[in-house]
C-alpha positions in Angstrom: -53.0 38.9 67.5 -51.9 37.9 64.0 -51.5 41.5 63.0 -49.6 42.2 66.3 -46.9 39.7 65.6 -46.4 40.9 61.8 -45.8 44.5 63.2 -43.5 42.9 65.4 -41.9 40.6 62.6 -41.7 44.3 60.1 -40.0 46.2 63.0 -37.6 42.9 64.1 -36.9 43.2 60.3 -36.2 46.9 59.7 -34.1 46.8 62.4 -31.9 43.1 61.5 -31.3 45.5 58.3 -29.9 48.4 59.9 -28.0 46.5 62.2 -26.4 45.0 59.3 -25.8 47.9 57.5 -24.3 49.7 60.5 -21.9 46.7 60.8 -21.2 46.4 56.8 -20.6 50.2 56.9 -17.3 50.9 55.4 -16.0 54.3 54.1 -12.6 55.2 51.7 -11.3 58.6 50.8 -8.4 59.6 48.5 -6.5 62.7 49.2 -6.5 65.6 46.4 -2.5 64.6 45.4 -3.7 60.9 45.2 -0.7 60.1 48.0 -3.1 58.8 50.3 -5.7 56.7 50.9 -7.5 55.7 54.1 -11.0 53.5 54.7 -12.8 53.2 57.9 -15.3 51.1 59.2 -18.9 52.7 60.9 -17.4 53.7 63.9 -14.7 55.9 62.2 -12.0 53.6 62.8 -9.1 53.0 60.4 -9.2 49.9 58.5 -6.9 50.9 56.1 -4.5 52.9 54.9 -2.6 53.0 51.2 0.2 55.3 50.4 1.6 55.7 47.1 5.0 54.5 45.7 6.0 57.9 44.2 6.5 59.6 48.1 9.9 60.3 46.6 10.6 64.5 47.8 6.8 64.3 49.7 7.3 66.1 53.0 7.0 64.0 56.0 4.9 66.4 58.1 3.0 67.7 55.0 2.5 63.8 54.8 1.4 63.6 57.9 -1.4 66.3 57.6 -2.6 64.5 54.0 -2.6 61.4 56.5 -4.9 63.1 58.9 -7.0 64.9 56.8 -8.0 61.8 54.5 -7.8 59.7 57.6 -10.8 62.6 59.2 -12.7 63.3 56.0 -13.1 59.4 55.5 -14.6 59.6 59.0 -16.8 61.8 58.4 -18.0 60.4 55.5 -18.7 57.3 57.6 -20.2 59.4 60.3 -22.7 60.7 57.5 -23.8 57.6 56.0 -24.4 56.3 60.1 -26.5 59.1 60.4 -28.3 58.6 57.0 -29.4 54.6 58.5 -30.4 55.6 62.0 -32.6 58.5 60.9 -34.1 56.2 58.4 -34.4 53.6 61.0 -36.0 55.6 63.3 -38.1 57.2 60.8 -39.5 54.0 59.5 -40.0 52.4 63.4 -41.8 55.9 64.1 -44.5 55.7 61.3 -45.2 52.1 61.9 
């Protein structure tokens, strides 16, 4: 019984950390001019977004595609690293 309730207690744990990683999971890119930055949380979603004082003769729409492309690319990132502590999660709950 003993050893049924520490495999219970490792899984609880493995799972409390990827829980919390998921929910810590933050993710910043900076566009290639350096205009732009934009950080989002786990789920993609913005949580920021920095622009740079020297805008002066940017484009507005080609700002507006340096904002959605940093904005995307910083989603993806976050997208990858969510990936990255599920598999392991389910790796781990898998072999135990």
């Amino acid at each position: 019984m003993d050893a049924l309730v520490d495999q219970a207690t490792a899984r609880l744990d493995v799972l409390d950390g990827a829980l919390s990683a998921l929910e810590s999971l933050r993710a910043e890119v900076v566009s290639d001019d350096g205009h732009v930055r934009v950080e989002v949380d786990g789920n993609g979603s913005p949580t920021g977004l920095w622009l740079s004082d020297s805008l002066l003769g940017v484009d507005s729409a080609a700002l507006a595609r340096t904002i959605t492309r940093t904005a995307h690319l910083a989603a993806a990132a976050a997208a990858e690293e969510r990936n990255r502590i599920t598999s392991g999660l389910f790796d781990t709950l898998a072999t135990r």
